[in-house]
Each structure stands twice: as C-alpha cells, then as structure tokens.
C-alpha positions in Angstrom: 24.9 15.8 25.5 22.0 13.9 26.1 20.6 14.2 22.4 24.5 13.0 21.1 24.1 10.1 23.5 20.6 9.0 21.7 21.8 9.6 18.6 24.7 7.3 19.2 22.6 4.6 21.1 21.1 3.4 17.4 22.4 2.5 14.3 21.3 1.1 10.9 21.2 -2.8 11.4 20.4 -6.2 8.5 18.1 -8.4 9.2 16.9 -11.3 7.7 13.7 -11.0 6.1 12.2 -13.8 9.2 14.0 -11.6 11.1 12.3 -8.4 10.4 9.2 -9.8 10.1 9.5 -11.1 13.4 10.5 -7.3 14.5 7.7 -5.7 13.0 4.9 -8.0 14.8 6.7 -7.2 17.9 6.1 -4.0 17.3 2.7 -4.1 16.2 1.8 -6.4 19.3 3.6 -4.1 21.4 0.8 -1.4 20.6 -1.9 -3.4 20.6 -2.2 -5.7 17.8 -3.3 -9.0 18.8 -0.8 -11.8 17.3 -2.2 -12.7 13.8 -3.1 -9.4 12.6 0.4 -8.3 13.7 1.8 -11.3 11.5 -0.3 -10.4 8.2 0.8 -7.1 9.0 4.5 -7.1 9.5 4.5 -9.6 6.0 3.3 -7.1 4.0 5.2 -4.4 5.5 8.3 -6.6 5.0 7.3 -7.7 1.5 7.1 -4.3 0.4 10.6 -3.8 2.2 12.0 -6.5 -0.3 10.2 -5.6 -3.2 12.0 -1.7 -2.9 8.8 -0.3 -1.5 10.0 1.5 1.7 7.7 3.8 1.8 5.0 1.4 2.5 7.6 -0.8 4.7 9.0 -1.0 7.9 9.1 2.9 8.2 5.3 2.4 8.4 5.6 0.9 12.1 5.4 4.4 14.2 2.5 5.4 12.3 0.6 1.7 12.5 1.8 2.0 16.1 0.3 4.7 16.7 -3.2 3.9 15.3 -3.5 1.1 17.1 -2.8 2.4 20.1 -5.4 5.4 20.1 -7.5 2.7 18.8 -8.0 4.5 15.7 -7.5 1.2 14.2 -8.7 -1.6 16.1 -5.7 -4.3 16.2 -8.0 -7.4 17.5 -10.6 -6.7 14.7 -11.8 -10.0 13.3 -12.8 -9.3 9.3 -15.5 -10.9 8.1 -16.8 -11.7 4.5 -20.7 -12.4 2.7 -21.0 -13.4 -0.5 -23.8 -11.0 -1.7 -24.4 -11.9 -5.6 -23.0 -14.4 -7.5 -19.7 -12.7 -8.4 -19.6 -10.2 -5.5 -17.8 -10.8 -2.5 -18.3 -8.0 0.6 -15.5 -8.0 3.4 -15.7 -6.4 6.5 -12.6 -4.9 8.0 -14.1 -4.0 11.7 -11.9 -1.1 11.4 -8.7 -3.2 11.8 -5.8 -3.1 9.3 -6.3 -3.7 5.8 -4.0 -7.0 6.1 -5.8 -9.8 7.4 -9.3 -8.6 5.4 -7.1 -8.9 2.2 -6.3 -12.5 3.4 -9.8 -13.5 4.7 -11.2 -12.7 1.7 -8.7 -13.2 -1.5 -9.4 -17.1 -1.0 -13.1 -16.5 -1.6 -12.5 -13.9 -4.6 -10.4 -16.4 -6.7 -12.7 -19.3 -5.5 -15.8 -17.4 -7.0 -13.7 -16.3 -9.9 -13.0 -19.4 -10.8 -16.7 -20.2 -10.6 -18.4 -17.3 -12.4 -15.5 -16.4 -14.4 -15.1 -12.6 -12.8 -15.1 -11.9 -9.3 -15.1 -8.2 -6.9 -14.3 -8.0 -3.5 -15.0 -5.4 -1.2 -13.6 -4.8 1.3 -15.1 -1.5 3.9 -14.0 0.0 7.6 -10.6 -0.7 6.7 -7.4 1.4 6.9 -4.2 1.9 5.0 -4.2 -0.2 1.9 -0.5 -0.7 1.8 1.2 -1.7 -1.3 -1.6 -2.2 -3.6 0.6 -4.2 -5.9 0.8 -7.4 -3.4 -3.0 -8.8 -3.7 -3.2 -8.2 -7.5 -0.1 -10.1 -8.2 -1.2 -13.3 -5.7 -4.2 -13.6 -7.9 -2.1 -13.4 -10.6 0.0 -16.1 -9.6 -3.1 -18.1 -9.5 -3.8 -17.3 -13.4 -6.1 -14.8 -12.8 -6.3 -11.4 -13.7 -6.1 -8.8 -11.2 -7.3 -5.3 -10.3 -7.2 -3.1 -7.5 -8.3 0.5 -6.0 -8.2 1.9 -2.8 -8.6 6.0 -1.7 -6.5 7.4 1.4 -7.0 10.4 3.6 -7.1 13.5 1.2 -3.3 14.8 -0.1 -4.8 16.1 -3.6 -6.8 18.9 -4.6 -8.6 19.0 -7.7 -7.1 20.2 -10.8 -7.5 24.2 -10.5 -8.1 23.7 -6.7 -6.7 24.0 -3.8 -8.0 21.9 -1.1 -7.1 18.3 -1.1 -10.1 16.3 -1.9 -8.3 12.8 -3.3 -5.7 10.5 -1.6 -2.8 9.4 -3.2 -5.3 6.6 -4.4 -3.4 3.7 -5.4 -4.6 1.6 -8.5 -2.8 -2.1 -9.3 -2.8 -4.5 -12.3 -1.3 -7.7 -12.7 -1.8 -11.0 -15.0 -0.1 -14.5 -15.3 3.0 -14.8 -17.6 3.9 -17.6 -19.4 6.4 -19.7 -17.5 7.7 -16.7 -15.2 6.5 -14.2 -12.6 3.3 -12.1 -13.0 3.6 -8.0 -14.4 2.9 -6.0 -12.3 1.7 -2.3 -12.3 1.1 -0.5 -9.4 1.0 3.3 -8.6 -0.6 6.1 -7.0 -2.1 9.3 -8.5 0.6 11.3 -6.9 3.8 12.0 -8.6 5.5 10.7 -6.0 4.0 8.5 -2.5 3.3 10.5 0.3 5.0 8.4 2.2 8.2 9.7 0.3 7.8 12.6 2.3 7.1 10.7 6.0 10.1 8.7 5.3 12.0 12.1 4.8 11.3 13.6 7.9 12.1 10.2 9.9 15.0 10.4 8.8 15.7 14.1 9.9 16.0 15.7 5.8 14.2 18.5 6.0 14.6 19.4 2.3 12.3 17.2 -0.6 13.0 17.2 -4.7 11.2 20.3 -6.2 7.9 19.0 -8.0 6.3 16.7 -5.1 4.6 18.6 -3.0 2.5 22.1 -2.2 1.9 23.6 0.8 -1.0 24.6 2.5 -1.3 28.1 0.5 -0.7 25.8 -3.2 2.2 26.9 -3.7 5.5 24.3 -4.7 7.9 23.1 -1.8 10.9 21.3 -0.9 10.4 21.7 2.9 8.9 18.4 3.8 6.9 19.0 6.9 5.3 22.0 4.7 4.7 19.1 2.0 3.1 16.7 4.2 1.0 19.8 5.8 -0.1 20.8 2.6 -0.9 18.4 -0.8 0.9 16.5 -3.3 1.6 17.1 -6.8 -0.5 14.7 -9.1 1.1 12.9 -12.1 -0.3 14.3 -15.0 -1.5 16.9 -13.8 -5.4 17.1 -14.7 -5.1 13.8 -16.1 -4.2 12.8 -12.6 -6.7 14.0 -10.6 -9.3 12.7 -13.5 -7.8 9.3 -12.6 -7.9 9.9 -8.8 -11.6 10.7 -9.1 -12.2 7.5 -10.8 -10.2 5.4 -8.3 -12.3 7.4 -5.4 -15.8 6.7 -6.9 -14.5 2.6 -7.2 -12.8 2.5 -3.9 -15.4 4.6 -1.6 -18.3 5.3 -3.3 -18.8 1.9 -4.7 -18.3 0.3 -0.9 -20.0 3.6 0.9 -16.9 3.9 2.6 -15.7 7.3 3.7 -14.3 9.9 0.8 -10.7 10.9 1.2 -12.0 14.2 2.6 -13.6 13.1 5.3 -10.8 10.5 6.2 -8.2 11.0 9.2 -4.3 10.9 8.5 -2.7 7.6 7.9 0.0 9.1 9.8 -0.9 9.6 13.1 -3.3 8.0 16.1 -5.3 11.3 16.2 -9.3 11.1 14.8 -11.7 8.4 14.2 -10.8 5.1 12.2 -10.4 5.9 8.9 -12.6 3.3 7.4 -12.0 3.7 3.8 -12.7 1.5 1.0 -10.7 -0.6 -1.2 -12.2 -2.9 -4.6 -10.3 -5.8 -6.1 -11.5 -7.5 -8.8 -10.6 -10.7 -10.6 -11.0 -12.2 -14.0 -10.2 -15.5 -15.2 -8.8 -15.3 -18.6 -8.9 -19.0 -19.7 -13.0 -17.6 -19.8 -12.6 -15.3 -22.2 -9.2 -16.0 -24.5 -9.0 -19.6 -23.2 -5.8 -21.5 -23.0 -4.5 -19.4 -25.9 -4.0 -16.2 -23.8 -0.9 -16.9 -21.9 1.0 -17.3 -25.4 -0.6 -14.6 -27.2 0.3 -12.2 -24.4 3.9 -13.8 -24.4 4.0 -11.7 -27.9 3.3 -8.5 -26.2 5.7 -8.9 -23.6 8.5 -10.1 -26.0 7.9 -7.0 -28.2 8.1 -4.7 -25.2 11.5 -6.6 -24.0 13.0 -6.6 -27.4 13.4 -2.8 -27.3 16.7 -1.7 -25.9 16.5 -0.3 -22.5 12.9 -1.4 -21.8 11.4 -3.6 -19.7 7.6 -5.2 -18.2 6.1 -3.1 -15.2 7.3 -4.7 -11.9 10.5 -6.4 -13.1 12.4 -4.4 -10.9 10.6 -5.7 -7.8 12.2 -9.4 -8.7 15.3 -8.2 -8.3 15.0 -6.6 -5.4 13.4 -9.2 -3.6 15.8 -12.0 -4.8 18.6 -9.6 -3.2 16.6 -9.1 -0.1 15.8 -12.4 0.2 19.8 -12.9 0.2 21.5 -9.8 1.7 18.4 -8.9 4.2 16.6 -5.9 4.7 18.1 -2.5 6.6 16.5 -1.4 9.9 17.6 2.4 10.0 18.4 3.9 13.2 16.0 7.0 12.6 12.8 4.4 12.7 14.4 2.8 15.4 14.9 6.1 17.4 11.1 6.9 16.4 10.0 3.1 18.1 12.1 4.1 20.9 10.7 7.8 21.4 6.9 5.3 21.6 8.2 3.1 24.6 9.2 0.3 22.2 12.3 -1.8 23.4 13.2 -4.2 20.7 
C-alpha cells in the first residue's frame, strides 16, 4: 500500500525553461551548492534539457546531489584561472563542478584567442563535463572555432580487453555559420551515453537495446543495472577506443589530471572527487582564411544540405530548443521520486 501511495504522490509535470532552471538550483543548493555554482549548473543541465540531451539534463540532479553532498564535489568551490604562455590559459576547478570553471574561463580563452590567434584552456580538479557540445558552440557564436575533450570515470575497456580503462570521453566541434546558428558535433566514444543507461534505471526499465553495454564478465547485456556495473560498447569498435585514447591523453594527460581508471563514478557520492581533466581550444579563423571563410564554408554546408535526407551536425538541437523554449521542459515523476527518496521537497 505504502509503495502505491508513493507512486501515486508524483507525476510527470511542464515547466518553463526559468522554471526548471529555478528547480534545479534548488536542488543543487539544497545539497550543498552555494547559490552561483547552483545557477551555472542548473543552466547547463536545463540547456541540455532543451537541446534533447536528457541524459546529461535534469535526470543528472540525484547524482550532482549526491556528490555534493558527500563533498565528493565541493559545491562552494571558487575556480580560478592563470594565463601561463601566451596562448595557454590554465583553470582551476577546486574540485567543484565543471560549470562555473567553463564560465570563469571561456571569457579569457576567446579574449586570448582573439589576441594570438589560437587559444587552449585547461581546465583540472573538475568533475562531470556535461554536454561537451555547449562551450564549443558559445565560442562559436563568437566566430571562433571550437574544440573540446574531456575523460570520465572508466566505462571502456580496450579493444581486446576487458577492464574498462576509458570514459565515455566526450569530444565537441563547432564553427560560425554564415548568417545562422553554429554546427555543432558533439559525441562520446561510446555507442550510446552512459547516462542512457542511469536514465533507464530511474525510470524503473530494467531491460536496455542489445549493443550498449557489457557486463562485468564482457559479455553483451540488456539488463541495465548489469550494463552500468559492467562497460559500454564503443562506436567503432577498435576505432573507438583508438579515439578514446586520444581524447584521454588531451583531456588528462595533457592537464595531469586523473586517468579514467583511477576516477570515481559520476553517479554516485561515494570516493574522492573525481578531478579529471577537460581541454578546449579555440581558433580564430579570420587568422588563417580571413574574411573569406565564412562563405567558402557556406559551400560545404550547402552541398551537405542539398542532398535529400541530410542535414549539418547539431541541427536537430535548434529544433528542439525552439520547441522547448515554447512548450517547456518535462519533470518526470521517477526523478522526482529519486529527489524525494534524498530529503528534497520541491
């Protein structure tokens, strides 16, 4: 009786997107977060909401919750950025969230960019990179070209292998358009994003699509607790785990930042903080092509639109954040009962 009675007490509800931003900084201060990294936070989580992104939205909270409230990540951490050669920008984390380094120090990058013509940021001690898509594609909406790695606690083993060794390790793109919104290409090494398979046991679906995950003795799975116990199914197979090696040696190595091995679940508030790595780097085009390069990429682009059925990486984020930004975002009742299960009231 009592578990009907809980079950009944939540259901899926629209919010705006101020709305849900508001909710999700709640949240995050609820557990710890002092109020400005809880509002960089809960705008990216919302943005990727918008954008389609769920995995890397609102059904993020428990787990950020979590973190923050072991202290695993420090929610009153105040990042902090050096500029330690002419084109290299280093930001410090303090082992808070990823959010409010990424906003400290994307200023800086595009400033120095701007300056030198091609610009990397660092950023170390930091935690879940979120949607890698989002800081790439502001610097492209300030004409520059953008680039971005990050690692994650391990989910991969090497090609042949059997221990997971790489994260899901996201890598983005993005560059200016001519007269309309950036590209944008953003993806993981995984054939699908773990949090594919977090977002499926929220919601109570025990069963995941065949091809996304192993389990802990390699072997395929559509049980999605076994997934998320064992490792994920790289796209491309070796050519994926090739690719996750690169994005590891640029994200961690470069910043001597903690391997994916080594790093504690994104998922949970057990462990140490995480304090992985993540590398952006910019490039002003107008250096290199000059003014001609918007409309001699316009060429590319066209050719890729003219062919029936095809379309430029990220379109389908416009269109889902023009609809968001119209209909709202949902608030399901299973990340609502989770919050609720944590002491949160909201």
């Amino acid at each position: 009786m009592e578990g009907s009675i809980a079950a009944e007490a939540f259901h899926d509800r629209t919010l705006s997107l101020d709305e849900a931003r508001a909710y999700a900084a709640r949240v995050l201060e609820r557990f710890g977060t002092a109020p400005e990294n809880a509002r960089l936070t809960a705008a990216a989580l919302v943005r990727a909401e918008a954008d389609g992104l769920g995995t890397h939205g609102l059904t993020r909270l428990p787990s950020y919750g979590a973190m923050a409230a072991a202290g695993k990540i420090d929610g009153h951490a105040v990042p902090r950025t050096m500029r330690v050669a002419p084109s290299v920008l280093a930001v410090d984390a303090g082992n808070g969230f990823a959010y409010p380094a990424i906003e400290l120090g994307l200023p800086a990058l595009a400033a120095l960019t701007r300056e030198t013509g091609m610009g990397l940021m660092a950023i170390r001690r930091s935690s879940h990179f979120g949607v890698a898509g989002q800081p790439v594609e502001t610097l492209a909406e300030a004409g520059l070209v953008g680039l971005a790695f990050s690692n994650a606690s391990a989910s991969i083993a090497p090609w042949g292998g059997r221990r997971a060794v790489f994260g899901t390790n996201p890598i983005a793109f993005a560059t200016p358009l001519k007269g309309r919104a950036p590209a944008v290409v953003d993806l993981s090494v995984a054939k699908v994003a773990r949090g594919n398979l977090l977002a499926a046991v929220q919601r109570g679906e025990a069963t995941i699509p065949e091809g996304w995950a192993l389990d802990t003795q390699g072997n395929p799975t559509t049980d999605a607790k076994a997934g998320l116990a064992g490792t994920m199914v790289p796209m491309g197979e070796a050519k994926g785990t090739a690719l996750a090696f690169v994005i590891e040696v640029m994200a961690a190595a470069l910043t001597a930042s903690t391997f994916s091995f080594d790093a504690p679940s994104f998922f949970d508030g057990k462990g140490p903080p995480a304090a992985v790595g993540h590398v952006v780097i910019a490039i002003d085009p107008a250096r290199i092509a000059g003014d001609a390069y918007l409309d001699h990429l316009e060429r590319l682009a066209l050719a890729i639109e003219g062919e029936p059925g095809a379309r430029l990486p990220g379109t389908r984020r416009l269109a889902n954040r023009a609809r968001a930004a119209r209909e709202g975002v949902t608030l399901g009742a299973a990340l609502q009962r989770a919050l609720a299960g944590m002491g949160f009231a909201g």
